[in-house]
PDB file of N, CA, C, O and CB in Angstrom:
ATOM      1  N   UNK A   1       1.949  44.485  58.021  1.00  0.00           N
ATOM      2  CA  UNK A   1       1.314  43.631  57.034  1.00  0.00           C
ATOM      3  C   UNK A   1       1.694  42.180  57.331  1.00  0.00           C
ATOM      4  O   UNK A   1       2.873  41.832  57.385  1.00  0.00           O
ATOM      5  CB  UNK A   1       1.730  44.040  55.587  1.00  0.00           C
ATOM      6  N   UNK A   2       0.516  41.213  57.551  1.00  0.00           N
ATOM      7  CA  UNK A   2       0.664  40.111  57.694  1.00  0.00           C
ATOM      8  C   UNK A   2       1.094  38.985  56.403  1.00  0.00           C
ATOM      9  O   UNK A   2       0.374  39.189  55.426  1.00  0.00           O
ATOM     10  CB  UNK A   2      -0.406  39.947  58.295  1.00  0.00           C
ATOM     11  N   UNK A   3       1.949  38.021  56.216  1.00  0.00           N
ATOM     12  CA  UNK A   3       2.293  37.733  55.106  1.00  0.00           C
ATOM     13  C   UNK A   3       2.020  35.647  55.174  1.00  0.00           C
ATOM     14  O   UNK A   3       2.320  34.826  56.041  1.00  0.00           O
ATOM     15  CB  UNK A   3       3.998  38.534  54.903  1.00  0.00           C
ATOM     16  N   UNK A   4       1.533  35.544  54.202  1.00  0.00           N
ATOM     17  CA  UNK A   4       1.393  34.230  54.070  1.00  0.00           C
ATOM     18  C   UNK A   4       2.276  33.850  53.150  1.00  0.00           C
ATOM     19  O   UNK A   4       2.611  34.682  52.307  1.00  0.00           O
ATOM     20  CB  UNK A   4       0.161  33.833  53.785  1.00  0.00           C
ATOM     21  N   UNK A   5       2.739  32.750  53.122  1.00  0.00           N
ATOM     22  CA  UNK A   5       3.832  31.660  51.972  1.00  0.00           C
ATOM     23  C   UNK A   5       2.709  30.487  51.701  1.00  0.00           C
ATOM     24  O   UNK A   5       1.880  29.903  52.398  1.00  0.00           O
ATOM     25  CB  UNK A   5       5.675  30.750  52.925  1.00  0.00           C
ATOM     26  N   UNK A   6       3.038  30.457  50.593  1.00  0.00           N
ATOM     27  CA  UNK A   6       1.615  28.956  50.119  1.00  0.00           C
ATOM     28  C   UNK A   6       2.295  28.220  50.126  1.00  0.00           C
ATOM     29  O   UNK A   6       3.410  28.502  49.689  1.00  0.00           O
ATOM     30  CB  UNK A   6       0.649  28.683  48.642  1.00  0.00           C
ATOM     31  N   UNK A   7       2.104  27.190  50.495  1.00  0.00           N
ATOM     32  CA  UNK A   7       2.716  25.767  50.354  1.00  0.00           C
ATOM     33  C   UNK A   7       2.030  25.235  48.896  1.00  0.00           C
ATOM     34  O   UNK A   7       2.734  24.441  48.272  1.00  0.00           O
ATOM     35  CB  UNK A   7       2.269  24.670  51.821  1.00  0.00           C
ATOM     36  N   UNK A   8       0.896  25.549  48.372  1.00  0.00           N
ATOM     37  CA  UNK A   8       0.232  24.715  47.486  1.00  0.00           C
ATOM     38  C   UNK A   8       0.339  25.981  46.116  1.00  0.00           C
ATOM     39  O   UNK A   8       1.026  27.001  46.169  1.00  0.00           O
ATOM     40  CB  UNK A   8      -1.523  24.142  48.160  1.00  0.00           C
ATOM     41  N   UNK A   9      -0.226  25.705  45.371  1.00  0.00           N
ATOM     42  CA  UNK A   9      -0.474  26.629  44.319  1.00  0.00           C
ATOM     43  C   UNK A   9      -1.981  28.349  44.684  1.00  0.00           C
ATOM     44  O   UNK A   9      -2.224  29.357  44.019  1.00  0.00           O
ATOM     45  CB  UNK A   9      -1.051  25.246  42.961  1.00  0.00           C
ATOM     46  N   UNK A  10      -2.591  27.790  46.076  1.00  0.00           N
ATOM     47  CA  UNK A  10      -3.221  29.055  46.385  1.00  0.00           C
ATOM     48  C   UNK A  10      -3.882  28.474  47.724  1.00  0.00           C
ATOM     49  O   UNK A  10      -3.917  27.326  48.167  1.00  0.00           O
ATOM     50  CB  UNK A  10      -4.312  29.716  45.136  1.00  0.00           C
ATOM     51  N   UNK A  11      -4.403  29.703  48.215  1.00  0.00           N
ATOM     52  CA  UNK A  11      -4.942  29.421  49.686  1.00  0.00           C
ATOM     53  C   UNK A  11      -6.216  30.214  49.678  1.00  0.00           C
ATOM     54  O   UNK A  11      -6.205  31.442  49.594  1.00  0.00           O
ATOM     55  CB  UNK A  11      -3.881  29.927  50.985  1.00  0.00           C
ATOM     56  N   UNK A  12      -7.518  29.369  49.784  1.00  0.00           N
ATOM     57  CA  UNK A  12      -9.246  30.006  49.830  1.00  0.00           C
ATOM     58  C   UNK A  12      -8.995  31.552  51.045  1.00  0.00           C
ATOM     59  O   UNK A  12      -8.289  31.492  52.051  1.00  0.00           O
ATOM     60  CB  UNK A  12     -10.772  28.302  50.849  1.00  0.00           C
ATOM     61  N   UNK A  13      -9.533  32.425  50.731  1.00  0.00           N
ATOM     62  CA  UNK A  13     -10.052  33.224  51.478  1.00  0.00           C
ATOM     63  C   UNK A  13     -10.135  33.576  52.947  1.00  0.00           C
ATOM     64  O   UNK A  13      -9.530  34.282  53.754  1.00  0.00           O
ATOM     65  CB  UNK A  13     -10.832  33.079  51.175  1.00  0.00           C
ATOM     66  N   UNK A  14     -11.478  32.506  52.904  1.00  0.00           N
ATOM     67  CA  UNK A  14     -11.392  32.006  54.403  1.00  0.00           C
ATOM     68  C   UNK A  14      -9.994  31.869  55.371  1.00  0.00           C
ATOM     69  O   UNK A  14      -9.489  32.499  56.300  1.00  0.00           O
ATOM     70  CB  UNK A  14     -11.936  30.625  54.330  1.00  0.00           C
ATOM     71  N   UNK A  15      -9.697  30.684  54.593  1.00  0.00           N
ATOM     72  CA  UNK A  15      -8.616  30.085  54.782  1.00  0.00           C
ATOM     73  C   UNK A  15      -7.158  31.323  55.716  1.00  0.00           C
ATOM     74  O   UNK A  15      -6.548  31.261  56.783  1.00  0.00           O
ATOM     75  CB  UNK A  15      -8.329  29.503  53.096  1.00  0.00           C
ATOM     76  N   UNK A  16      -7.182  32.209  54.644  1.00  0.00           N
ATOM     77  CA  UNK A  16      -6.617  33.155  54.535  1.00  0.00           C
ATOM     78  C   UNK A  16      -6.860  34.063  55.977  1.00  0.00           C
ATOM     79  O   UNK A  16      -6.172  34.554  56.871  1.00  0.00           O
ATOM     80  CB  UNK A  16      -7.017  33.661  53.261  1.00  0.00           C
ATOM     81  N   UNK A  17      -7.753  33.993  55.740  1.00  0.00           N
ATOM     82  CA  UNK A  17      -7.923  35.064  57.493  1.00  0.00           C
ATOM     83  C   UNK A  17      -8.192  34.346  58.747  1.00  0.00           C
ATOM     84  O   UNK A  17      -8.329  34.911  59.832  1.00  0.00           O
ATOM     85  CB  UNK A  17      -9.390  36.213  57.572  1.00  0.00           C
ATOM     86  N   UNK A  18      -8.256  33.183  58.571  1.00  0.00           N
ATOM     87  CA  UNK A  18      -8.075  32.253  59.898  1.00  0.00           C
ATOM     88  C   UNK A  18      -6.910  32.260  60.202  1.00  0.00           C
ATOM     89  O   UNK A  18      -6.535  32.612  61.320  1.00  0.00           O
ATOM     90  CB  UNK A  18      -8.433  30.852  59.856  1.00  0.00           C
ATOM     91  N   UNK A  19      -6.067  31.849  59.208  1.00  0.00           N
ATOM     92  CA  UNK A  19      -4.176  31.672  58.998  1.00  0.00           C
ATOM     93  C   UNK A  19      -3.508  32.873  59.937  1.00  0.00           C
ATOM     94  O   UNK A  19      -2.695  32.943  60.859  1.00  0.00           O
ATOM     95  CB  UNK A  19      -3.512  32.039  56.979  1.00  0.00           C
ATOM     96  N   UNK A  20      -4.306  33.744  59.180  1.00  0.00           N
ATOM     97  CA  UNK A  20      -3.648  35.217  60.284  1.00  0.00           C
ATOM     98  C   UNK A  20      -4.132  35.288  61.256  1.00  0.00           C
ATOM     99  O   UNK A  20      -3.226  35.692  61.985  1.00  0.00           O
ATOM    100  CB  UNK A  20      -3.801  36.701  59.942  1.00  0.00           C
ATOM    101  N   UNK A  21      -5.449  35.111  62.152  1.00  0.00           N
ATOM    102  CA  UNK A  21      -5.988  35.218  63.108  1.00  0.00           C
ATOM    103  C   UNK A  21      -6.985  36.274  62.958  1.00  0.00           C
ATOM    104  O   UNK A  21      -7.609  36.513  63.992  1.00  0.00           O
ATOM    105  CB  UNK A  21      -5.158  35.309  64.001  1.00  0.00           C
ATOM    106  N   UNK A  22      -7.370  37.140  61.671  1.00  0.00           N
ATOM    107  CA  UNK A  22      -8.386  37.972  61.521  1.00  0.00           C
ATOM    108  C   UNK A  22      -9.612  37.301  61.887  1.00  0.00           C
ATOM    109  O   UNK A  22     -10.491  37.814  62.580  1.00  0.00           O
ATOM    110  CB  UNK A  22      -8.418  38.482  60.247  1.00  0.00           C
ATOM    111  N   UNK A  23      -9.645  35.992  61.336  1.00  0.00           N
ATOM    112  CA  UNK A  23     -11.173  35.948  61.490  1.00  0.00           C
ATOM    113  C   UNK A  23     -10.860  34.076  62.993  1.00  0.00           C
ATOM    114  O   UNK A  23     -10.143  33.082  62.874  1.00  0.00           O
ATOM    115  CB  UNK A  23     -12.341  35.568  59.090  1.00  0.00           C
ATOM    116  N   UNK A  24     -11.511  34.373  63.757  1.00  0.00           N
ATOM    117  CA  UNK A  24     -11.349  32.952  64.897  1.00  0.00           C
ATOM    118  C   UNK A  24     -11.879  32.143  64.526  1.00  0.00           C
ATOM    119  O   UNK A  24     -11.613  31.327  65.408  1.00  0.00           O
ATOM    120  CB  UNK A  24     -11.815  32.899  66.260  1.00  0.00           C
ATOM    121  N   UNK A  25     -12.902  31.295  63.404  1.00  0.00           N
ATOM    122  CA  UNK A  25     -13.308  30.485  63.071  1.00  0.00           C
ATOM    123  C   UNK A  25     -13.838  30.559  61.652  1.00  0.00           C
ATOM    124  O   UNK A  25     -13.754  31.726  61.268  1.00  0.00           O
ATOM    125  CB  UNK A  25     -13.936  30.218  63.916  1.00  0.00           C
ATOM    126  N   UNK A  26     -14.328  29.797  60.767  1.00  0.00           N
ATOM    127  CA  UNK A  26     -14.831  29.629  59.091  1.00  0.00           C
ATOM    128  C   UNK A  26     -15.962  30.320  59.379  1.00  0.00           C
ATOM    129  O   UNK A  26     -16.410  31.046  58.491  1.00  0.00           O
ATOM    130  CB  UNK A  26     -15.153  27.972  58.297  1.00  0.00           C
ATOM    131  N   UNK A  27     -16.592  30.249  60.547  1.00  0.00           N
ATOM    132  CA  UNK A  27     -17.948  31.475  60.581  1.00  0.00           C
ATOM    133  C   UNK A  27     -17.566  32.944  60.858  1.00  0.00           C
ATOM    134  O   UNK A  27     -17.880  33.871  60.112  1.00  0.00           O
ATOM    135  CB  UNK A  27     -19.094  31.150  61.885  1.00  0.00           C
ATOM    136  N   UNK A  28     -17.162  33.017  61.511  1.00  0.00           N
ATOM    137  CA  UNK A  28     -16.220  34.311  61.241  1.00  0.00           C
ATOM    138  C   UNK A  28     -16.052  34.841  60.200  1.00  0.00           C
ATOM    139  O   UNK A  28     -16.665  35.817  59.767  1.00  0.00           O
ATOM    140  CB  UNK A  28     -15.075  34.215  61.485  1.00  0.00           C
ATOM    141  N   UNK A  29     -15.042  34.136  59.604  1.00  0.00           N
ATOM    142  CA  UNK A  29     -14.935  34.548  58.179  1.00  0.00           C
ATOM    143  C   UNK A  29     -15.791  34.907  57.344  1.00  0.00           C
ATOM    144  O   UNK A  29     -15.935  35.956  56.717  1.00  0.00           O
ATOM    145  CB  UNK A  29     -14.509  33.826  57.594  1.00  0.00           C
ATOM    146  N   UNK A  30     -16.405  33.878  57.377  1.00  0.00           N
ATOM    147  CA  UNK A  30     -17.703  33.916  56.282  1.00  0.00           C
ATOM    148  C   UNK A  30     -18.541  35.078  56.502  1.00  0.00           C
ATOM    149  O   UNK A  30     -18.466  35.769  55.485  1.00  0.00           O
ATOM    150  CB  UNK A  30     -18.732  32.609  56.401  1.00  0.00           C
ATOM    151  N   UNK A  31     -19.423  35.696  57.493  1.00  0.00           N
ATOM    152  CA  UNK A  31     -19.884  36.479  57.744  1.00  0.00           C
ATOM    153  C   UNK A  31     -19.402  37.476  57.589  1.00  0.00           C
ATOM    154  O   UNK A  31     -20.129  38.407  57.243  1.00  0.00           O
ATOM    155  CB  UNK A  31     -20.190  36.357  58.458  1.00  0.00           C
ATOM    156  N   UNK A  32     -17.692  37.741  57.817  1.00  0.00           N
ATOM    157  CA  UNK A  32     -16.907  38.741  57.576  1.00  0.00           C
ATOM    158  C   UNK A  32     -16.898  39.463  55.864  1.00  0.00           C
ATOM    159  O   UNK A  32     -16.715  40.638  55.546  1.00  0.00           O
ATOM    160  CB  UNK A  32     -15.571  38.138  58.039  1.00  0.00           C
ATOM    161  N   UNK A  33     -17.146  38.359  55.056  1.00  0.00           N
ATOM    162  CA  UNK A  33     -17.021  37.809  53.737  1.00  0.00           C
ATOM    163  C   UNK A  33     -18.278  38.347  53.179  1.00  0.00           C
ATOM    164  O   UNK A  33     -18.349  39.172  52.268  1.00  0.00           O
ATOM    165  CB  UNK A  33     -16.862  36.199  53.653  1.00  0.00           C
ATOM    166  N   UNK A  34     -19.512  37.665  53.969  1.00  0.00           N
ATOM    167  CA  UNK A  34     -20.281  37.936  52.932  1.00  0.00           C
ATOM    168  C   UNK A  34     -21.070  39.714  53.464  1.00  0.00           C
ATOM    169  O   UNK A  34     -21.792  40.308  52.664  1.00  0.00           O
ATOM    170  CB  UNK A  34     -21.450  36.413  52.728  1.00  0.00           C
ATOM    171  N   UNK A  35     -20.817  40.191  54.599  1.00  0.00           N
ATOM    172  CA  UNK A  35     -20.848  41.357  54.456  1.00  0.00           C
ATOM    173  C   UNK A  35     -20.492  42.653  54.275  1.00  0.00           C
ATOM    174  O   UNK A  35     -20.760  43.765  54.731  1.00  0.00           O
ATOM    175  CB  UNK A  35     -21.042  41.351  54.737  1.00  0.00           C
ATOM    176  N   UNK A  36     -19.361  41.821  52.942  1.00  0.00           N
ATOM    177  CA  UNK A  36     -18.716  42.891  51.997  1.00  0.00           C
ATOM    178  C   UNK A  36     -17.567  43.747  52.983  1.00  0.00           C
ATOM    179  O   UNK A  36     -17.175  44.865  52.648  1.00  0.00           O
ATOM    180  CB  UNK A  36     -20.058  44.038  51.322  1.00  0.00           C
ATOM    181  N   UNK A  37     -17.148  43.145  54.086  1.00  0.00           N
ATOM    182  CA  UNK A  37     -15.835  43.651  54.468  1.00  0.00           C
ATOM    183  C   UNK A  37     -14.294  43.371  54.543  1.00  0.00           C
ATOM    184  O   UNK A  37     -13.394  43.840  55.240  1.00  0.00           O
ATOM    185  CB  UNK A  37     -16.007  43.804  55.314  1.00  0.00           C
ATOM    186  N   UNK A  38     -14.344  42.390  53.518  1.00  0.00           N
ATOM    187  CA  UNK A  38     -13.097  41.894  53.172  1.00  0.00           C
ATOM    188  C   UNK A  38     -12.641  42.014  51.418  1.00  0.00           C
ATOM    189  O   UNK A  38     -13.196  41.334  50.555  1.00  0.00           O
ATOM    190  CB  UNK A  38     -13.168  40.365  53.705  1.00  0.00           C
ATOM    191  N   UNK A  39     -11.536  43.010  51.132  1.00  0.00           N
ATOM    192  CA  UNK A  39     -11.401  43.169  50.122  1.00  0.00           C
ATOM    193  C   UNK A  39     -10.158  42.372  49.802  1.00  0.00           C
ATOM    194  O   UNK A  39      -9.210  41.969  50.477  1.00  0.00           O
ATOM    195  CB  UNK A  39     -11.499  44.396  49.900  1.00  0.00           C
ATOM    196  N   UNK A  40     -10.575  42.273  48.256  1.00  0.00           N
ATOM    197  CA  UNK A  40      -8.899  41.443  47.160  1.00  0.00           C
ATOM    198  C   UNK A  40      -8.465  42.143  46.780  1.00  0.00           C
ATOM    199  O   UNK A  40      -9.208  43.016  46.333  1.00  0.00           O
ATOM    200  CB  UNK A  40      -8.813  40.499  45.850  1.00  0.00           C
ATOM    201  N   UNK A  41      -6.829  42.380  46.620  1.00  0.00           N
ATOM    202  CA  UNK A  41      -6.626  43.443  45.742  1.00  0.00           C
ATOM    203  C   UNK A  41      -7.529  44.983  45.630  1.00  0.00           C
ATOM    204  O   UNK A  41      -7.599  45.450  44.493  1.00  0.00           O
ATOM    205  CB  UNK A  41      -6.742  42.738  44.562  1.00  0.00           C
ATOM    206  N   UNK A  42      -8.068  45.605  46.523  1.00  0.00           N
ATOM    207  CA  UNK A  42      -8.567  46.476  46.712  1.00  0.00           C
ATOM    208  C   UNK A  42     -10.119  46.555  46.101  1.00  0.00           C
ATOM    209  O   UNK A  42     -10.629  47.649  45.862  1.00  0.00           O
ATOM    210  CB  UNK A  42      -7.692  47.276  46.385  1.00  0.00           C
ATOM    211  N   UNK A  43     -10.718  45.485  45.905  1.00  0.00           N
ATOM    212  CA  UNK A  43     -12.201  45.185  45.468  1.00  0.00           C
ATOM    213  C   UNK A  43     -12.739  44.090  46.013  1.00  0.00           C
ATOM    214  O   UNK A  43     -12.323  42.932  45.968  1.00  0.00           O
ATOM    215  CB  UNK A  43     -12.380  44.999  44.074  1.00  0.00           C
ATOM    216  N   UNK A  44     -14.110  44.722  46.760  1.00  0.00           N
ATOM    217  CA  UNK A  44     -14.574  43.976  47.849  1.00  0.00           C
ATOM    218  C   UNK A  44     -14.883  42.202  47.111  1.00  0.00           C
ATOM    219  O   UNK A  44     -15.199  41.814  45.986  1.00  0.00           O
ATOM    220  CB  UNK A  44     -16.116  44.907  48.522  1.00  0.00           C
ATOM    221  N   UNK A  45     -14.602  41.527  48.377  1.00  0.00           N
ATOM    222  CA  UNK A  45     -14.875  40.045  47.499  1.00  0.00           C
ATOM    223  C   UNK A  45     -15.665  39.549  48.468  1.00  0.00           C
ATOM    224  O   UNK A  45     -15.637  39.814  49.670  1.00  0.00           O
ATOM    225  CB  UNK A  45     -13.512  38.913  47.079  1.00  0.00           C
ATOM    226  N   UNK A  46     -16.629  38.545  47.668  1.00  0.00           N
ATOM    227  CA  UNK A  46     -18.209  38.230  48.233  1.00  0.00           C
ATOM    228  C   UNK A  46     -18.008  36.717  48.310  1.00  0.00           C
ATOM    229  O   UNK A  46     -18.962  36.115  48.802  1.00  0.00           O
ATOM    230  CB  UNK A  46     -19.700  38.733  47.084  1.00  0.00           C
ATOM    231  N   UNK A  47     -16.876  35.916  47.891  1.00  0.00           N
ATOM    232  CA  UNK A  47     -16.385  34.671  47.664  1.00  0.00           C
ATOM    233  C   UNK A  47     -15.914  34.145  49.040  1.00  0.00           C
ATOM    234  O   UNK A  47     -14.760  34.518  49.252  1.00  0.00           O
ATOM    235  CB  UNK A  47     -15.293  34.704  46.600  1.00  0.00           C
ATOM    236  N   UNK A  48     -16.477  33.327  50.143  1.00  0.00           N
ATOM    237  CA  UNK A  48     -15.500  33.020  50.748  1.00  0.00           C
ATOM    238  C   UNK A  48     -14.333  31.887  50.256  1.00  0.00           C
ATOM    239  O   UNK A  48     -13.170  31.791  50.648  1.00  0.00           O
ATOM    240  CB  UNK A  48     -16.064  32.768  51.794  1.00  0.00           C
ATOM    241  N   UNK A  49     -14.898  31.245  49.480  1.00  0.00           N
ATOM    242  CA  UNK A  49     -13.284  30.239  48.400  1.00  0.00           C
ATOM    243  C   UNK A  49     -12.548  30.479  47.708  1.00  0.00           C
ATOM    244  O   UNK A  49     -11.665  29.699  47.350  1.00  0.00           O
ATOM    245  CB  UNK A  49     -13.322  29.350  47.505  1.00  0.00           C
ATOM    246  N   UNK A  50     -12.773  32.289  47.087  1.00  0.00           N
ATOM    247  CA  UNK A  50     -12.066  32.979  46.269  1.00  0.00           C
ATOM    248  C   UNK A  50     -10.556  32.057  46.639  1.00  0.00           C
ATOM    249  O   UNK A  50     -10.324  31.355  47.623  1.00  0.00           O
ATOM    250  CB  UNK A  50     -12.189  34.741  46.592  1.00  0.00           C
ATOM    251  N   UNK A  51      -9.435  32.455  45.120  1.00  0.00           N
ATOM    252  CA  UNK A  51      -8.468  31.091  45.262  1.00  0.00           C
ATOM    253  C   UNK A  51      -7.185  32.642  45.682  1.00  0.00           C
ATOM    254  O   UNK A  51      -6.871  33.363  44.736  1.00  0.00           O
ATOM    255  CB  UNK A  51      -8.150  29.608  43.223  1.00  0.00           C
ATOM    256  N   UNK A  52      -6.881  32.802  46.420  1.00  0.00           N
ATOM    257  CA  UNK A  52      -5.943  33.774  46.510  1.00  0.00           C
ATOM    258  C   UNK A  52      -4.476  33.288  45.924  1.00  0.00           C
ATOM    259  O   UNK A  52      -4.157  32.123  46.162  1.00  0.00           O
ATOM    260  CB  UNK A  52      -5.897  34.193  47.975  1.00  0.00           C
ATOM    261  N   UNK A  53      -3.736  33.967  45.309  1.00  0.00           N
ATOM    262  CA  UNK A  53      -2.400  33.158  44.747  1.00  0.00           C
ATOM    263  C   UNK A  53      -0.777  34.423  45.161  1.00  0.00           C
ATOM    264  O   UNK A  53      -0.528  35.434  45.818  1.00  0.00           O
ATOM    265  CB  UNK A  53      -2.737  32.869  42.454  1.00  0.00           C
ATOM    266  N   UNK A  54      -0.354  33.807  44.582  1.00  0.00           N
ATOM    267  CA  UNK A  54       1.036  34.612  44.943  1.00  0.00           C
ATOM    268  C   UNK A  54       0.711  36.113  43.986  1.00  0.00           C
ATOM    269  O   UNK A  54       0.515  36.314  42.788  1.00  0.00           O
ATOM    270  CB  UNK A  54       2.766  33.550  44.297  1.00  0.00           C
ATOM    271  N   UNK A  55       0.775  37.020  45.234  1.00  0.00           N
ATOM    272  CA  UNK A  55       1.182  38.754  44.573  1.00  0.00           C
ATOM    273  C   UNK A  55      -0.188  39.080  45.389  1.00  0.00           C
ATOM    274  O   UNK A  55      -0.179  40.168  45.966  1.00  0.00           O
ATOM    275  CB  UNK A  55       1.203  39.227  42.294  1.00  0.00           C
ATOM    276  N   UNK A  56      -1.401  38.264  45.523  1.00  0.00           N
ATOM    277  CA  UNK A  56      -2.753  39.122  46.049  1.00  0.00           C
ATOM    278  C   UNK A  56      -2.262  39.890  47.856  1.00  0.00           C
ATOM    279  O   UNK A  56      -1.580  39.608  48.842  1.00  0.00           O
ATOM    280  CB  UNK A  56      -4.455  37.620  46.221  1.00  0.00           C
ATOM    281  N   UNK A  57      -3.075  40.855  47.392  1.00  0.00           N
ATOM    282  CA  UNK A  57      -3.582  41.182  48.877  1.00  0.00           C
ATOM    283  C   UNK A  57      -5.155  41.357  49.363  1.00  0.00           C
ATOM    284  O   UNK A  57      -6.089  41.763  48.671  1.00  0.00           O
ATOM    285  CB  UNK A  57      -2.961  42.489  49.211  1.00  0.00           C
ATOM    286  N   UNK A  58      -5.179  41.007  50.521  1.00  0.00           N
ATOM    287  CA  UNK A  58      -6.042  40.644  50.959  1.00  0.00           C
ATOM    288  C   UNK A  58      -6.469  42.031  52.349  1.00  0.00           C
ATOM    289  O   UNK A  58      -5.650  42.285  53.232  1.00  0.00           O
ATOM    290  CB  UNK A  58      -5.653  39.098  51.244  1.00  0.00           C
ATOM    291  N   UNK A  59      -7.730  42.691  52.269  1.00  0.00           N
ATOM    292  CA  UNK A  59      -7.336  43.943  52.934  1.00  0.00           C
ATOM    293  C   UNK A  59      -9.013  43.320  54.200  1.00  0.00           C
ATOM    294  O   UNK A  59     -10.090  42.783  53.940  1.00  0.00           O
ATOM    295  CB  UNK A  59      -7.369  45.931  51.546  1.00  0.00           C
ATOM    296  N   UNK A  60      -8.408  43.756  55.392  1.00  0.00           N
ATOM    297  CA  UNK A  60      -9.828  43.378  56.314  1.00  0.00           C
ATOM    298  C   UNK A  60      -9.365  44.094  57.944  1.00  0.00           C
ATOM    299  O   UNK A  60      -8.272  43.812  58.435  1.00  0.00           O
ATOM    300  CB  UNK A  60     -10.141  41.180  56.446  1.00  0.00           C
ATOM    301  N   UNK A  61     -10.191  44.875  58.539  1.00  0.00           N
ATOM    302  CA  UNK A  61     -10.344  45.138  59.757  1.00  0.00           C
ATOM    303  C   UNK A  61      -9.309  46.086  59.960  1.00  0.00           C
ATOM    304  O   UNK A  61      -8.931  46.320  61.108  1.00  0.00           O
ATOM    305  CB  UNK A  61     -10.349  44.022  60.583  1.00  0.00           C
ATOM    306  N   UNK A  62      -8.826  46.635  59.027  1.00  0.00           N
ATOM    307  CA  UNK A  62      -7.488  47.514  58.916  1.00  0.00           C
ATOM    308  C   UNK A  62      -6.067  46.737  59.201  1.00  0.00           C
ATOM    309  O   UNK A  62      -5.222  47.339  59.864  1.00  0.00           O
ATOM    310  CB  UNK A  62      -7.593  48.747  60.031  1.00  0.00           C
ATOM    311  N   UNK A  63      -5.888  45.895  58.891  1.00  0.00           N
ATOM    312  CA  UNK A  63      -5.107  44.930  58.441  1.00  0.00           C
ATOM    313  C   UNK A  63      -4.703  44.491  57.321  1.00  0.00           C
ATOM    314  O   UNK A  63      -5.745  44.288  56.698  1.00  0.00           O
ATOM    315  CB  UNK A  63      -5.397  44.216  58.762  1.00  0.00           C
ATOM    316  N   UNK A  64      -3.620  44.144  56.505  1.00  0.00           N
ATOM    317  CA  UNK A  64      -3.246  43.982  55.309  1.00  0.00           C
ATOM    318  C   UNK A  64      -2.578  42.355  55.249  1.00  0.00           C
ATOM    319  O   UNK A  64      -1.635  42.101  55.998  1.00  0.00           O
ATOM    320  CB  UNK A  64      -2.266  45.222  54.955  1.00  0.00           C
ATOM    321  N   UNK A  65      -3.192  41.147  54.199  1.00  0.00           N
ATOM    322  CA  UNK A  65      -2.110  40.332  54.094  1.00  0.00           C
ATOM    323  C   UNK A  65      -1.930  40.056  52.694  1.00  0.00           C
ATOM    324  O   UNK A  65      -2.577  40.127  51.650  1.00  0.00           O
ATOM    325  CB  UNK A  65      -2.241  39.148  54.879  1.00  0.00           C
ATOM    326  N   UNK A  66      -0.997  39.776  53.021  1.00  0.00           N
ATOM    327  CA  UNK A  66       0.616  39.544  51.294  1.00  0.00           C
ATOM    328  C   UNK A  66       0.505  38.176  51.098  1.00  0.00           C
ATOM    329  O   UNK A  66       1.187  37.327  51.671  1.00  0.00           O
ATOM    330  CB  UNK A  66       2.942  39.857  51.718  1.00  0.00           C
ATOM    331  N   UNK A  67      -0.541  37.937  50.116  1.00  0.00           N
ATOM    332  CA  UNK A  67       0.259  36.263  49.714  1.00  0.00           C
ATOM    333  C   UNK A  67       1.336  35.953  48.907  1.00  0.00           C
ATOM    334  O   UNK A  67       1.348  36.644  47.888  1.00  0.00           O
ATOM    335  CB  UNK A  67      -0.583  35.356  49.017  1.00  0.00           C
ATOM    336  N   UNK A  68       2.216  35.187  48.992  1.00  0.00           N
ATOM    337  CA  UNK A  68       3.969  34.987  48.319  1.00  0.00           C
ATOM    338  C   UNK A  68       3.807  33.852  47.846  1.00  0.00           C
ATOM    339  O   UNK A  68       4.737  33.283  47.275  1.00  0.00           O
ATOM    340  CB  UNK A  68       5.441  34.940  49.371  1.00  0.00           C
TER     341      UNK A  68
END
């Protein structure tokens, strides 16, 4: 499980799977995003700005990340 630390009060989505290297660019992501293969907390999310905060997980490509 891949784990992020926020520096700020939350980190977008996107954001989120670039950080880890799931997704190689914001198009990536996004596409990843909007065809319903990236789940929050175990419910698919259609948001690529969704605000992820400390305790979420973030589930994609059979990969898991921990935001703290």
């Amino acid at each position: 499980m891949e784990v992020i630390k926020l520096k700020d009060d939350y980190i977008k989505l996107g954001q989120a799977l670039k950080a880890c290297g799931l997704a190689q660019s914001g198009v990536d992501a996004k596409f990843a995003i909007q065809d319903g293969l990236v789940k929050v907390n175990g419910k698919v999310e259609l948001q690529r700005g969704k605000k992820l905060v400390h305790g979420d997980i973030v589930e994609f490509d059979g990969e898991k990340i921990e935001i703290i």
